[in-house]
C-alpha positions in Angstrom: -11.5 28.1 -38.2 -8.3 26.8 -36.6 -10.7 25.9 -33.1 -12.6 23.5 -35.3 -9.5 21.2 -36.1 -8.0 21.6 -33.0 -11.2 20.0 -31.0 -11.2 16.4 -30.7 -14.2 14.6 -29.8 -13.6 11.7 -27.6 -15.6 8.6 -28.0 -17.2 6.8 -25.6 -15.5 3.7 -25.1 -18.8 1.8 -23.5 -20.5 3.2 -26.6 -18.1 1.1 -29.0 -18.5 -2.1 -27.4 -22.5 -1.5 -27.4 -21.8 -1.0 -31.3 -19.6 -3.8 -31.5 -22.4 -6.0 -29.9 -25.1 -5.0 -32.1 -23.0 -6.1 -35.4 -22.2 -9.6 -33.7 -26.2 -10.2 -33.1 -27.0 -9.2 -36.5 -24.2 -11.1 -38.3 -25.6 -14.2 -35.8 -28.5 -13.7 -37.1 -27.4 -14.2 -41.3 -24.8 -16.9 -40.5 -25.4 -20.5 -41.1 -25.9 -22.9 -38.2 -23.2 -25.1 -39.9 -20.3 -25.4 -42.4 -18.2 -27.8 -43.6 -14.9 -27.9 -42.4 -13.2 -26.7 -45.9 -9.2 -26.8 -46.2 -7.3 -25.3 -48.6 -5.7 -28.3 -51.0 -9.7 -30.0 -51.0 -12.0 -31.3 -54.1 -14.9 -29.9 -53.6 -18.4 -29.8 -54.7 -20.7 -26.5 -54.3 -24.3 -26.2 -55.1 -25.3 -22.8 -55.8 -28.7 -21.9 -56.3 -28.8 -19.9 -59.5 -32.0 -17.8 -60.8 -32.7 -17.1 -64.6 -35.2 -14.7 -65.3 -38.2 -16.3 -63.0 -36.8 -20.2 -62.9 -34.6 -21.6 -59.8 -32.2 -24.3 -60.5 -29.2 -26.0 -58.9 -25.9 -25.2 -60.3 -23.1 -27.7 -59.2 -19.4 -27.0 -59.5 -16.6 -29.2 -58.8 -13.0 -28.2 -58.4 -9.7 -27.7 -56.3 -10.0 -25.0 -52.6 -6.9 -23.0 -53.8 -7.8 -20.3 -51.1 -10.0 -20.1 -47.9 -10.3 -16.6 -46.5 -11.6 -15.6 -43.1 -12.6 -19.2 -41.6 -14.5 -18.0 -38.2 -16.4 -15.3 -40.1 -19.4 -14.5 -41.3 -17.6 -13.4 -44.8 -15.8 -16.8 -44.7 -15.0 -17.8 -48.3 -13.4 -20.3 -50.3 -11.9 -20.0 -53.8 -12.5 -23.0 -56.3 -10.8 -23.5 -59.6 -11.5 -25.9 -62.3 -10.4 -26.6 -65.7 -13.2 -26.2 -68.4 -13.1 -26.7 -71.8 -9.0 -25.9 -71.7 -9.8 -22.7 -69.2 -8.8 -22.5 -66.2 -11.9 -21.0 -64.5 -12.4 -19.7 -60.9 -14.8 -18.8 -58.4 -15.3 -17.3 -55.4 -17.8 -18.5 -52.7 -19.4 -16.7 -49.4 -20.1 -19.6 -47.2 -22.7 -18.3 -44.8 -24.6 -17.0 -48.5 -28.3 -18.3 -48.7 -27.2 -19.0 -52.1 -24.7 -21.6 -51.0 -27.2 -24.5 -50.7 -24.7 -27.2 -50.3 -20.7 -28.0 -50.3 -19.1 -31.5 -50.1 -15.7 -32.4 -49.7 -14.8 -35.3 -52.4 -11.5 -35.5 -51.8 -8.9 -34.0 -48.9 -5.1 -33.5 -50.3 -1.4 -32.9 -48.1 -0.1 -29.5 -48.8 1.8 -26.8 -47.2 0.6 -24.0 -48.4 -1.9 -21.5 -47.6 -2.9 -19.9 -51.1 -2.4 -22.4 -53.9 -2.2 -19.9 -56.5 0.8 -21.9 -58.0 -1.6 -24.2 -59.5 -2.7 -21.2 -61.9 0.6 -21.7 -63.8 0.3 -25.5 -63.9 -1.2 -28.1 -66.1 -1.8 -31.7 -66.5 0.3 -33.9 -63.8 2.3 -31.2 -62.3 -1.1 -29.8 -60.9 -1.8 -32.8 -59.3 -2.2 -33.2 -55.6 -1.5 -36.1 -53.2 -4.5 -37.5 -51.6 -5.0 -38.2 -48.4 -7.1 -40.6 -46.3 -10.2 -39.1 -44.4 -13.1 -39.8 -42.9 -15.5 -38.4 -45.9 -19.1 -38.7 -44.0 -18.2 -37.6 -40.8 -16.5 -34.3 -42.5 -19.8 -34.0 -45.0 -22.7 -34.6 -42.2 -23.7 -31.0 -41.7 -27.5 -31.1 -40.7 -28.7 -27.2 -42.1 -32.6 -28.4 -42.7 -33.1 -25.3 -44.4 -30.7 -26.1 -47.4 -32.3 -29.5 -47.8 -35.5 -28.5 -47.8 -34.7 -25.4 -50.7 -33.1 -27.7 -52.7 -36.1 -30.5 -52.5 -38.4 -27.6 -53.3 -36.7 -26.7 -56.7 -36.4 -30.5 -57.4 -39.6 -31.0 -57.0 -41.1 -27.7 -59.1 -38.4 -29.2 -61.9 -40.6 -32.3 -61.6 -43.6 -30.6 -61.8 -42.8 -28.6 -65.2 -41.3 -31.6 -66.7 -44.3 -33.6 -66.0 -46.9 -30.8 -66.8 -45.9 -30.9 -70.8 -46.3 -35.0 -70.7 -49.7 -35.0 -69.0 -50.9 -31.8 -71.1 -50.0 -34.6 -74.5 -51.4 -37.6 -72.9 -54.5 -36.1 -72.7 -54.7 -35.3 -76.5 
């Protein structure tokens, strides 16, 4: 018994970067082609692509980055808060996720800070950030054909419902 915690297996080392390899081709192969370049202190809109029960629709949310996490990785994230109805409400975002259809920066604000979990304990003007000038196409202009083409698919089926009801009436 004591043989059996005394051995050590020793681990190939070529054998580790071989494994190393293989995760950064299939991570490659699930990340995005592009992002936009999201700062910590930015307005933000995010379309997520939301199912309910067999229907696909667009859900938008608008709000403040108070956090991004891991920017160069496949598990890059943002966190987005908002206030609704009073509540402050927050939610986290996978960038690379096929559910992320789109995200557009409306407006780009001077901080300092990294994490602007601060903002949690503020309200009204004292959560307010200063703007700053920026070049909002050239940030937004992120050509992923894919994303565009999803989200023209579920507008049009939305059409398609919506007009199915009116046509099914106007032939009565």
């Amino acid at each position: 018994m004591l043989e059996y915690y005394l051995t050590i297996e020793i681990i190939n080392p070529k054998a580790i970067d071989n494994m190393f390899e293989l995760i950064q081709k299939v991570e490659q192969s699930y990340r995005k082609h592009a992002v936009v370049d999201v700062r910590t202190g930015d307005t933000v809109r995010v379309h997520q692509k939301v199912k309910e029960g067999n229907k696909e629709r667009v859900q938008v949310f608008e709000g403040v980055v108070i956090r991004t996490d891991r920017k160069d990785s496949l598990t890059s994230s943002i966190t987005v808060r908002r206030i609704a109805s009073g509540v402050g409400v927050e939610k986290t975002y996978l960038l690379h996720s096929p559910l992320v259809l789109k995200v557009e920066v409306m407006k780009r604000s001077k901080i300092r800070r990294k994490y602007l979990t601060y903002l949690r304990e503020r309200s009204g003007k004292s959560a307010r950030l200063t703007a700053v000038s920026f070049d909002k196409d050239a940030v937004n202009t992120v050509a992923d054909k894919a994303a565009e083409e999803e989200i023209e698919h579920i507008k049009e089926e939305l059409a398609e419902k919506h007009d199915a009801p009116a046509e099914a009436e106007a032939k009565k």
